[in-house]
N, C-alpha and C positions, 0 to 999 in steps of 0.2 A: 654128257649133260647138255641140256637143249634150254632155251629161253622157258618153254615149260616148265621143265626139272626148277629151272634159276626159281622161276615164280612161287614153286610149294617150300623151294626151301627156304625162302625169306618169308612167304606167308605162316612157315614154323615158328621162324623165330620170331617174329613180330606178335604172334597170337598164345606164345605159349606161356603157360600160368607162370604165377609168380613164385618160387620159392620160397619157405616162409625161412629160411635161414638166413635170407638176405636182408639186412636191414635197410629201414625204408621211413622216409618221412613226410608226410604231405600235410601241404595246406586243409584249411576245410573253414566252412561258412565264409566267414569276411577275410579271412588270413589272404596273405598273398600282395599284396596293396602293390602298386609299383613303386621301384626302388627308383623312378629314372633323377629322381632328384635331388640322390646322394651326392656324396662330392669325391668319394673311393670309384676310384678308376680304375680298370681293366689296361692289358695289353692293347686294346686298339685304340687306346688314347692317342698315340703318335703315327696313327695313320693316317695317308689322304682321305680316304675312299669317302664320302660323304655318309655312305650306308655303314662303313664299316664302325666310322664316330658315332654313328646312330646308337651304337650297342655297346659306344666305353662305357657308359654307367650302367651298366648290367649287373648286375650280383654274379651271372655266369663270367669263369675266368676265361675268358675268350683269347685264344691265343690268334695272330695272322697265319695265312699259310705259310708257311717255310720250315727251314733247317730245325728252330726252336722246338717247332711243337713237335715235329718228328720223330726230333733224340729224346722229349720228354717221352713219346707213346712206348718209346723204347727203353727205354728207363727203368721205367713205371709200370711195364708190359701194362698198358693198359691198352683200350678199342680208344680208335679216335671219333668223337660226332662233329662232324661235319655238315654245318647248315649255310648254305648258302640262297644269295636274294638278290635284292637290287635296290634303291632305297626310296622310290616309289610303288614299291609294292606291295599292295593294300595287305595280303594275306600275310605278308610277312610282320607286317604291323602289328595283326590279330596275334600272332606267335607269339611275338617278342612282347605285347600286353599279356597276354595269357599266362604263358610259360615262361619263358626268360628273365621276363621282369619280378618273378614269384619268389623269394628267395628259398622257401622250401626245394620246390625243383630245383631250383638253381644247386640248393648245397648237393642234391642225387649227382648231381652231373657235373659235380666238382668233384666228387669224392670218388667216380666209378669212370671218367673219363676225362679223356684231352679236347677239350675243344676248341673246334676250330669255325674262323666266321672268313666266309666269301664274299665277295662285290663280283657277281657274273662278269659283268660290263666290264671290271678293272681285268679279271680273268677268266674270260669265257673259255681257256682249254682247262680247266679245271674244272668246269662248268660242263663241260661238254660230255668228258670223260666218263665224271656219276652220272649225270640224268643219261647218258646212253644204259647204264646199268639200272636205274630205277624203274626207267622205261621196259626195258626188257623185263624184269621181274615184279613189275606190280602194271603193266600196261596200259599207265597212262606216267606224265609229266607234270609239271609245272611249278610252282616257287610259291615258301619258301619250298626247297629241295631241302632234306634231311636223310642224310647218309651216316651208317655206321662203318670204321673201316680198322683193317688189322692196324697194327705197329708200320707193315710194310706197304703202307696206302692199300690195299686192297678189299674194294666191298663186300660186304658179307649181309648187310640190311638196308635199307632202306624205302622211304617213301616221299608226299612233298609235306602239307599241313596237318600235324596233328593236335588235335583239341587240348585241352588241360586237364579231362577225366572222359572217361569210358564214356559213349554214345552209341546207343543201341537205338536205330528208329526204324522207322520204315517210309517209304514216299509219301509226301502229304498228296493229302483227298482233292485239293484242287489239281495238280498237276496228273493227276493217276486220271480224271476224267479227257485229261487230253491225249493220252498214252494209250488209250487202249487199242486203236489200232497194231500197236506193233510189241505190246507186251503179252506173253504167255500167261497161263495159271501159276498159281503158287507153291503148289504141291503142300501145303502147311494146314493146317482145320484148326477148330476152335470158333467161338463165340464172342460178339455177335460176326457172322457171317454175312460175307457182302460179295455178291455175284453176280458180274453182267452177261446177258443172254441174248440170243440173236432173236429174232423174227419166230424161229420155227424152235424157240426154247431152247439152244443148243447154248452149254456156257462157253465163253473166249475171254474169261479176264476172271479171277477171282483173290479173295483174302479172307483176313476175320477181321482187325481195327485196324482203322487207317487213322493218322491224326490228321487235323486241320490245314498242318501246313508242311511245308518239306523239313524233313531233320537227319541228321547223318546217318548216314550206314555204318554200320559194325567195323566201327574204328578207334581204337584202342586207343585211352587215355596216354598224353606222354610221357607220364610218372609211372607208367605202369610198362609202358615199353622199356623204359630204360632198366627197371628192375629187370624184368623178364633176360635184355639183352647182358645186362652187365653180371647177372646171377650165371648165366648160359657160356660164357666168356671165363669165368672162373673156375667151372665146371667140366670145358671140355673145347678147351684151346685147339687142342690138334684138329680137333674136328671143324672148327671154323676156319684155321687156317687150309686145311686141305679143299675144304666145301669154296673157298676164297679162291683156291687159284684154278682151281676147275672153272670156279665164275670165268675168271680173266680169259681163259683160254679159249671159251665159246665167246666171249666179247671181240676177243681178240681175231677171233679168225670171221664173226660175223660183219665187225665194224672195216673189214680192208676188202675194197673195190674187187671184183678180180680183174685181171692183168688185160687191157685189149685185146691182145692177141691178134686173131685173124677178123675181131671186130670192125664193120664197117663203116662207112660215115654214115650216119645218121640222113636222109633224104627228106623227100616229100610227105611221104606217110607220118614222120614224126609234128611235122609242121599241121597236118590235118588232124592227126590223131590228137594235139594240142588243142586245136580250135572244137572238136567235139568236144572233149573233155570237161572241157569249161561252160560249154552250151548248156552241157547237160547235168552240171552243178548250178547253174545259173537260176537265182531268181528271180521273175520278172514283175513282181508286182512293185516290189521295193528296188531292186538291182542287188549286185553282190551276190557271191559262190558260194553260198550256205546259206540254212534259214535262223537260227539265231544260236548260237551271238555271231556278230558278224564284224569280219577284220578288214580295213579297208581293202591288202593286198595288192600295192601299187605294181607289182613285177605284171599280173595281170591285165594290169593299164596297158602294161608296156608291150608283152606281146599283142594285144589286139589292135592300137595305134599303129603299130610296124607292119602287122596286118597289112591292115585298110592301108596302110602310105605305101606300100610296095605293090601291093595286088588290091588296087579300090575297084576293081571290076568283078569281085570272084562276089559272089552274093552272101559267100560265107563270111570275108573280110567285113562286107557292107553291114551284116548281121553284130559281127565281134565289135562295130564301130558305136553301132547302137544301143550296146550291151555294156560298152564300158562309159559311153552320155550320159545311157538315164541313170547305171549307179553313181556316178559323179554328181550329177544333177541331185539324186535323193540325199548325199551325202551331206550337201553343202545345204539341204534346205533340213534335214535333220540334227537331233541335240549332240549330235556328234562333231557338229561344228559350233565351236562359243561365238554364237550371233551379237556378242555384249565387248567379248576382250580379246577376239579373233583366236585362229590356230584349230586344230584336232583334237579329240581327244582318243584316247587308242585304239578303242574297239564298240562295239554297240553291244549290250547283254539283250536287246530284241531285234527284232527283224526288220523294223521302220529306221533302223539308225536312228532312233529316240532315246534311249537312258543309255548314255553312254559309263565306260569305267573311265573317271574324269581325268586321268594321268593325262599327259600331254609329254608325247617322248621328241625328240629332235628329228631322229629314225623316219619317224612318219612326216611329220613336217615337210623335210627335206625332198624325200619321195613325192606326197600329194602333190606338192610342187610342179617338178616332171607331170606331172599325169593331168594336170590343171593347164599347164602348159600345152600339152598335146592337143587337149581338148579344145582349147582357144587355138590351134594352128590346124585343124583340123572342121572349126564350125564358123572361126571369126566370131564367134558370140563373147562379147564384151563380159557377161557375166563370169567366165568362166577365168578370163584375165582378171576383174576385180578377186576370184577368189584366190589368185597367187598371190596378190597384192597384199588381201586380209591374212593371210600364213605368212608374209615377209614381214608385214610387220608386227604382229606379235612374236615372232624370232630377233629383228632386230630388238624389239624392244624387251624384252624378258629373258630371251634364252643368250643373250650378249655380254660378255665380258669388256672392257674399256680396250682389251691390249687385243682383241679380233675374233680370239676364239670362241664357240657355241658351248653353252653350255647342255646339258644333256636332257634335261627331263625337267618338268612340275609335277608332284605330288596330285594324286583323287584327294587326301584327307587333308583337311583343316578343320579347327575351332570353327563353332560356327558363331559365336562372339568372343569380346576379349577376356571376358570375363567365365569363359565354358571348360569345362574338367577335362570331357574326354572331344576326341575330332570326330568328326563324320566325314564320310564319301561323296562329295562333291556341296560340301557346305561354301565352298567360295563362287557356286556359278547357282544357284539356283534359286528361285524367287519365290514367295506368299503371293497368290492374289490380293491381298490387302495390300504389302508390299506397293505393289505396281500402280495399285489405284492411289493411295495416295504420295506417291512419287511421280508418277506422271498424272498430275491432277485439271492440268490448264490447258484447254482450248486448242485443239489441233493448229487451228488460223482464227482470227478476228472474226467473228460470226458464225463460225461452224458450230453446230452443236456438239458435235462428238469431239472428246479431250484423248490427251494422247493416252492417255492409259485404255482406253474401248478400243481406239483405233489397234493399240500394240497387241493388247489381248488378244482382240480377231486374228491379226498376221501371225502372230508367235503361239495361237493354243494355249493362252494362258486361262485358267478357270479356278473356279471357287473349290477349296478343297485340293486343288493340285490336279495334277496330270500327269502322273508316276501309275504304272500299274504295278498292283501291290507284288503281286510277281517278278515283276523287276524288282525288289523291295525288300528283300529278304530279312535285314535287319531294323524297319522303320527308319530307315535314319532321311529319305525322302518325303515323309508323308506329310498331305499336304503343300509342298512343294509342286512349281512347276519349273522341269524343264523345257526351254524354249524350244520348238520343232514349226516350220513354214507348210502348211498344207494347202497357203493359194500364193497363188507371183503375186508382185506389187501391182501389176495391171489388175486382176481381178480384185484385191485389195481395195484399190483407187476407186473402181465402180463402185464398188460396194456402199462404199463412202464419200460417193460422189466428188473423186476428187480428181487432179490430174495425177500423171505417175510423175513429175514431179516433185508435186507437192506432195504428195504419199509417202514418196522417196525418203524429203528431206525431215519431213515428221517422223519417219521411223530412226531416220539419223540421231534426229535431235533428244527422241526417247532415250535408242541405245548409248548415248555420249551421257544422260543422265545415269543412267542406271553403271557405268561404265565408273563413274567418280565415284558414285557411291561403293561401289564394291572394290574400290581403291581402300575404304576404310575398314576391310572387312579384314582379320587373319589371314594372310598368305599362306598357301600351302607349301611345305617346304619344298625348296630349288634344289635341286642336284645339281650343283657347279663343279663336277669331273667336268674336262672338255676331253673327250675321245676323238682320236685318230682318225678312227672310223669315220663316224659321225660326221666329225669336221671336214671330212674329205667327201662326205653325201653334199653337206649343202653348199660346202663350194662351187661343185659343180652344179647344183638347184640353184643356188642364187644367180652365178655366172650367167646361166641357161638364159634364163629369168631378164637379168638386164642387157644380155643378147636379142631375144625376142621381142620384149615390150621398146626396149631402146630409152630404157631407164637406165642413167648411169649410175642412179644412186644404188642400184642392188650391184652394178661390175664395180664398183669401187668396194663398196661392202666386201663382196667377195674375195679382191684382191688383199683386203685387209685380213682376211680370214688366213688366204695364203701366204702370207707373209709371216702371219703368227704361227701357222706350221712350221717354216721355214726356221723360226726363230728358237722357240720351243720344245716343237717335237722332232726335230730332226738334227742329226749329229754323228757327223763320219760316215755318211753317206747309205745311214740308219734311220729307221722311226722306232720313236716309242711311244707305249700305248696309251699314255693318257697325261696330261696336266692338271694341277688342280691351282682352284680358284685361292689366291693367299690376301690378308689382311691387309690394308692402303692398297686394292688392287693390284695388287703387284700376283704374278704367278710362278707357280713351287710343282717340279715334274716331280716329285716322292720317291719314289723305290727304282725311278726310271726299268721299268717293264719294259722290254721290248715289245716291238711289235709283232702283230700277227698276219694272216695274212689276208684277212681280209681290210687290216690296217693299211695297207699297201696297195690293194687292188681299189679302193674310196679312192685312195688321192691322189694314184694313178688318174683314176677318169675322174677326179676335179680336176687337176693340173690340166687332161686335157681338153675338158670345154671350157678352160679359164684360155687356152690358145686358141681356140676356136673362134671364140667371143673376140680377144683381142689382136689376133695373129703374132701375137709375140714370143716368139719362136723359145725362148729363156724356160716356160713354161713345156714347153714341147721338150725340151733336151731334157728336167727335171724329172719330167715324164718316163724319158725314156732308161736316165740311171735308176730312179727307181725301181722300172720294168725289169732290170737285170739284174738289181739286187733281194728282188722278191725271187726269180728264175734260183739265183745261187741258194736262198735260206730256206727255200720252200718244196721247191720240185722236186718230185719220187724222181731220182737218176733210177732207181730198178724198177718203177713200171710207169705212169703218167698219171699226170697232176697235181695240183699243190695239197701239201697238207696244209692243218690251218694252223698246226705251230711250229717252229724251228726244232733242230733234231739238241740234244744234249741236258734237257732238261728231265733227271733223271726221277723227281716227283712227278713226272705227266705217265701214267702209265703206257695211255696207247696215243699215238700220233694219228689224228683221224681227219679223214677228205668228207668233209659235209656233200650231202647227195640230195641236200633240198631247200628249196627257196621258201622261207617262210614271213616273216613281219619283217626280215633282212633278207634279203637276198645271198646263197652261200657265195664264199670266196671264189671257189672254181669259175660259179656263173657270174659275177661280176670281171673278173681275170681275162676272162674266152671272150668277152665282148670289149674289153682293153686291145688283148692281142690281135682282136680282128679287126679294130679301127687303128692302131698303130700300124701295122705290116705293111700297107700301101703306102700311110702317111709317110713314112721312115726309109723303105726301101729295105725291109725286114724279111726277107721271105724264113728264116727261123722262126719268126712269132706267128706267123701264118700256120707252120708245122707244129709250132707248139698247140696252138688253138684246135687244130684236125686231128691231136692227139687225146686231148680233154674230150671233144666232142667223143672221139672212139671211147676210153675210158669209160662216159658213161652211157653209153649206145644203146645200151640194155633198156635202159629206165626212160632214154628218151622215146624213145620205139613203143616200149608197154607203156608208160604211166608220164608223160610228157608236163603233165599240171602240174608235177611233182617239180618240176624245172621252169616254170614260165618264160625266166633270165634268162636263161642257158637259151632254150628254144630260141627268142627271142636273136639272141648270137647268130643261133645257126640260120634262122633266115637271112639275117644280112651276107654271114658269110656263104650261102649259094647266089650271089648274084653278085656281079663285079660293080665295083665303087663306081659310082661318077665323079668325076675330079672337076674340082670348079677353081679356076684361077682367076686370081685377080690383079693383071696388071696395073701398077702403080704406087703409091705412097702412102705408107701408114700413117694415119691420122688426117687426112684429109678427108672433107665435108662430102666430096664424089665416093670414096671409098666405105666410109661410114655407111653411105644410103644403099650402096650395092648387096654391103654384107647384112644388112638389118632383112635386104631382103631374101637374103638366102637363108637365116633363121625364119623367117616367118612361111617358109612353105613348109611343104608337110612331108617329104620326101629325107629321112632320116639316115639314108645310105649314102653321103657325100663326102669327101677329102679335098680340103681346103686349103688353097696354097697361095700363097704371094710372091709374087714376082717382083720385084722392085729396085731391081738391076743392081742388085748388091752383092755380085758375085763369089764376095767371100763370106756369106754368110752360110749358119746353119743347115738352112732349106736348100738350098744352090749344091751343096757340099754331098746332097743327097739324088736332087736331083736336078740333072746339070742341063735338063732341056728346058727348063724353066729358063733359059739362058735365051730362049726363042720369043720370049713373050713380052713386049712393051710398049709403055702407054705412048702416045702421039705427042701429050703432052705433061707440063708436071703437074698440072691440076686435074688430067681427067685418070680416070679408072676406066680399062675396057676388061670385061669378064668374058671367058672362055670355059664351056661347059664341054667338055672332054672324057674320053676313056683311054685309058693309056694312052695318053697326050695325043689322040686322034680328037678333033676337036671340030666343033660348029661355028660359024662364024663369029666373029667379037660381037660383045653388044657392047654399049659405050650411055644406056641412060636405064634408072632404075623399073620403068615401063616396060620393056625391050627384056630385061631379063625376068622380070615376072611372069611376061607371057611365057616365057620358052620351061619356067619354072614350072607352071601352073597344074602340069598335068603329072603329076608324079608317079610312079610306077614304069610310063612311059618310055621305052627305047626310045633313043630324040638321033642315035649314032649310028 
């Protein structure tokens, strides 16, 4: 059996008719109403998971995943369904209004099975396991995810969103006139007949009705799936069991790496075949690897930055460098950026980064971050610093717990007043033209004629009727609405308006701090206050970064606070666990304490270590490195190489799998290989060095063919072809001379350095590693002299922060 095979046999069961012996009960007309505001709870009433509370007043008996539901599927011999989500996430909303909340349905899938509700983010290996199967047998992903599965965990159907009844359509009539480049005939006739034709009368495109607008494809009601499946289950068990482990067995052998072997390192050609790659995904009118929808992709960032910092002579670097400006640049002036209450939102559904899906995840935050940062270390263009600044503070400010930790995510849906039945998708960011005219109604300045509402309209695109294409649009819940999107700078702005950019400036300020209170009074969208492991270990290291660079304390202290509340938390016996949750009088409650994963461990590795980087306090560095050897013991294939992404023993995970691609997160592996390659030097590691040449082999294959497929990874492997420069800094930590030295070694753009302090403190951490730092010291106790070095072959001292910026300046540069 082949991924093909998997596909028709689940396209059986999911399409095949319903029995009429099975009884069956559905809603119809108005029935169905939602139950969410009964007061009969469900099993995930005593859960953390913020999604998982989402669904205790469900009419469905929703069981957690574990031991319970298991022995009941066994019991009961019944199929288990399995739907898992996240608790921003819009479609999963649509389900659980649809379906879930119906009580009709509800009683089918009480009566016919065990169900089970997932939080991905609480457990992405249970996450991981079915959408590798879903993927394989219906050929595409995404959430909610809806799995059928034997008594012994094992799939046998599945898909992600299905409707509440049968949807039979065809592509609407606007979208088909843009398609017709790359769609075939239809093979189907009938009346009325519609058929496009070339120049010389030949057809390339045809049908019979097409409707108005887009409506689903032949996807089966999910009242009628569940008959079909639980009719089919009663009918001919063995043959689902047997069709079930023939699945596992081709998952099983497709989902495991094969073994390096006589696999090589990875060289040049991978590093180039990456920078085409991307070129040639690349678009250049708006920026960003695809034409819509479009994902920011910070891993992207980061190889092209390391590029141009290591090799800013190659014209391809110089090109990668350009590529990743202007989509930074379109990002931050498009609706994917909230111009009103700061931060990102996930992905753009067009090509402009104009209508964005208004979720706002931590994930992305944390990253743009980095990548905002590069940009500003790479152009000095102050813009590009205020927009870390506008992403740190709506992180501090929203996604912030009292006791340090992040929380995870904002919600696209809310009320779009207090008084409104159902939410809408991005009802809390978006505005009326009227709206805006009479909220910004008064006088840019004392005599100008234009009021800041004309002024704001011009900068932001705002117009009569909205500025949504109805296409972005699909359920009206934008129309007439504008999302804000910048299509001139403030300087052309200013002309326009005859003003300074100043005062252009501070008038668009003073709009968006209006409009900013007002939508303080609007419904919130709901918070997901999980704090993940993960997560919390991205922005540690983004904040840290952040008040590294800029030489704002107020983000290293943030951040320090961050780490502590890991410290506090989520770590215990020299363990993480995956997630905390937000409890009542602020106080915070770890749940089920999950272990961590491993990409839990690989975050807060490299927080931990640009939180020492930032501060050279070495505490942070040893934390560093026990973690690094407790991921090494719970993770690493001892029989071929790399980490899985769960520990071994959990005998609900069917398969133990090595993620092989960087996608809105970067995988473990590729976050891990760039821990091991900046550790090994630092540490005097040459094991993490061997580990890291191991991972590269492992996937050597996929960096060589399909390199984009890794950005991170890549991204690794060019630092680790070229030897570290070692920047020492004789002298005392915390001093005014040492401060100014190291602000200036974050602010260049040369991202391949190992930074060490010297400060005659022989029994210390660093000393204990490496003992010829023993050679290095300052003249006096107030100065700092720096020594830029390769394996402690070193260039004269400099001793003022002048002196070492020059010698900084030129990065890529052999200086030794």
């Amino acid at each position: 059996m082949n991924f093909s095979t998997i596909g028709r046999w689940v396209s059986r069961i999911c399409h095949q008719p319903v029995r009429q012996t099975f009884q069956r009960t559905m809603a119809t007309g108005g029935e169905g109403a939602s139950c969410a505001s009964t007061e009969k709870r469900n099993r995930l009433s005593s859960e953390k998971s913020p999604y998982l509370l989402q669904h205790a007043t469900n009419p469905v008996h929703w069981y957690p995943w574990g031991e319970e539901a298991f022995s009941a599927a066994r019991r009961e011999n019944k199929l288990i369904f399995l739907s898992v989500g996240y608790s921003t996430c819009h479609w999963c909303h649509v389900m659980e209004r649809e379906s879930f909340e119906n009580p009709n349905i509800a009683e089918l899938m009480n009566s016919n099975f065990i169900n089970v509700k997932v939080d991905r983010e609480e457990r992405p290996d249970v996450d991981k396991v079915y959408m590798t199967f879903v993927t394989a047998s219906s050929g595409r992903g995404g959430w909610p995810m809806s799995c059928f599965l034997t008594p012994e965990l094992v799939p046998v159907a599945g898909g992600t969103y299905f409707p509440p009844e049968d949807r039979y359509g065809r592509v609407g009539f606007g979208t088909l006139l843009n398609r017709l480049a790359v769609k075939s005939l239809s093979g189907s006739g009938g009346w009325p007949m519609s058929v496009w034709l070339t120049p010389d009368l030949k057809p390339v495109y045809g049908g019979t009705y097409f409707p108005p607008v887009n409506r689903y494809f032949g996807q089966p009601g999910f009242p009628e799936l569940l008959v079909s499946i639980a009719s089919q289950w009663q009918e001919n068990e063995e043959k689902f069991k047997t069709s079930g482990m023939q699945i596992m067995e081709v998952l099983n052998r497709t989902s495991r790496l094969p073994a390096p072997g006589a696999s090589s390192l990875p060289g040049e050609e991978a590093i180039a075949k990456c920078f085409a790659q991307l070129s040639s995904s690349y678009e250049p009118e708006y920026g960003g690897f695809s034409e819509s929808p479009k994902f920011p992709q910070p891993s992207n960032f980061n190889f092209l930055f390391t590029y141009y910092a290591l090799c800013p002579d190659l014209d391809d670097s110089r090109r990668g460098l350009d590529m990743a400006l202007h989509t930074l640049t379109k990002m931050d002036q498009g609706g994917i950026h909230d111009h009103v209450a700061q931060g990102f939102a996930r992905y753009s559904t067009d090509e402009r980064w104009h209508v964005p899906h208004f979720e706002k995840m931590l994930y992305d935050q944390a990253q743009l971050t980095i990548s905002y940062l590069d940009a500003y270390i790479a152009t000095g263009k102050n813009r590009f610093a205020d927009v870390v600044r506008d992403i740190l503070t709506y992180v501090m400010r929203d996604l912030s717990h009292p006791s340090g930790g992040f929380y995870s995510a904002e919600d696209a849906d809310s009320f779009p007043t207090a008084d409104a039945k159902e939410k809408r998708e991005g009802a809390f960011c978006v505005w009326t033209y009227e709206e805006i005219t009479q909220l910004l109604s008064e006088q840019v300045k004392s005599g100008h004629e234009a009021t800041l509402a004309k002024l704001f309209c011009h900068h932001y695109s705002v117009v009569e009727g909205g500025n949504v294409n109805p296409y972005q649009d699909p359920h009206d819940e934008l129309k007439e609405q504008n999302v804000l999107i910048e299509h001139e700078t403030i300087e052309e702005t200013s002309q326009e308006f005859g003003l300074s950019q100043e005062e252009c400036e501070a008038a668009l300020n003073k709009a968006k701090q209006i409009l900013y209170d007002v939508r303080q009074k609007r419904p919130r969208p709901h918070l997901d206050d999980k704090m993940l492991t993960a997560w919390n270990g991205m922005m540690i290291g983004a904040m840290g970064r952040a008040g590294a660079v800029l030489g704002d304390e107020t983000y290293l202290q943030r951040a320090l606070q961050a780490a502590e509340f890991v410290k506090s938390y989520l770590y215990k016996d020299g363990k993480l666990f995956r997630a905390a949750y937000a409890a009542p009088n602020d106080e915070v409650s770890v749940g089920s304490c999950i272990g961590g994963f491993a990409d839990d461990y690989a975050w807060i590795i490299r927080g931990f270590l640009n939180l020492y980087e930032a501060t050279l306090d070495t505490n942070w560095l040893e934390l560093a490195e026990e973690l690094q050897d407790k991921q090494n013991e719970l993770f690493w294939d001892s029989d071929g190489t790399g980490y899985f992404m769960t520990q071994s023993g959990d005998e609900s995970i069917l398969l133990r799998i090595k993620e092989d691609q960087d996608g809105a997160e970067p995988s473990a592996n590729s976050v891990s290989v760039g821990n091991l390659v900046r550790l090994s030097p630092l540490l005097d590691r040459p094991d993490y060095r061997a580990k890291a040449e191991a991972i590269f082999c492992l996937f050597s294959d996929r960096l060589k063919k399909i390199p984009i497929a890794l950005p991170e990874m890549t991204t690794s492997l060019l630092l680790h072809q070229k030897p570290p420069e070692q920047i020492i800094l004789a002298g005392k930590n915390g001093t005014d001379s040492l401060r100014k030295m190291l602000q200036v070694i974050h602010r260049e753009a040369n991202p391949w350095h190992v930074i060490m302090l010297a400060d005659d403190n022989h029994e210390s951490f660093m000393y204990a590693r490496h003992s010829s730092l023993g050679n290095y010291h300052p003249k006096t106790a107030d100065e700092t002299l720096v020594y830029v070095c390769q394996n402690f072959r070193c260039l004269l001292p400099m001793n003022t922060p002048e002196q070492l910026k020059e010698q900084l300046k030129n990065p890529g540069v052999n200086r030794l």
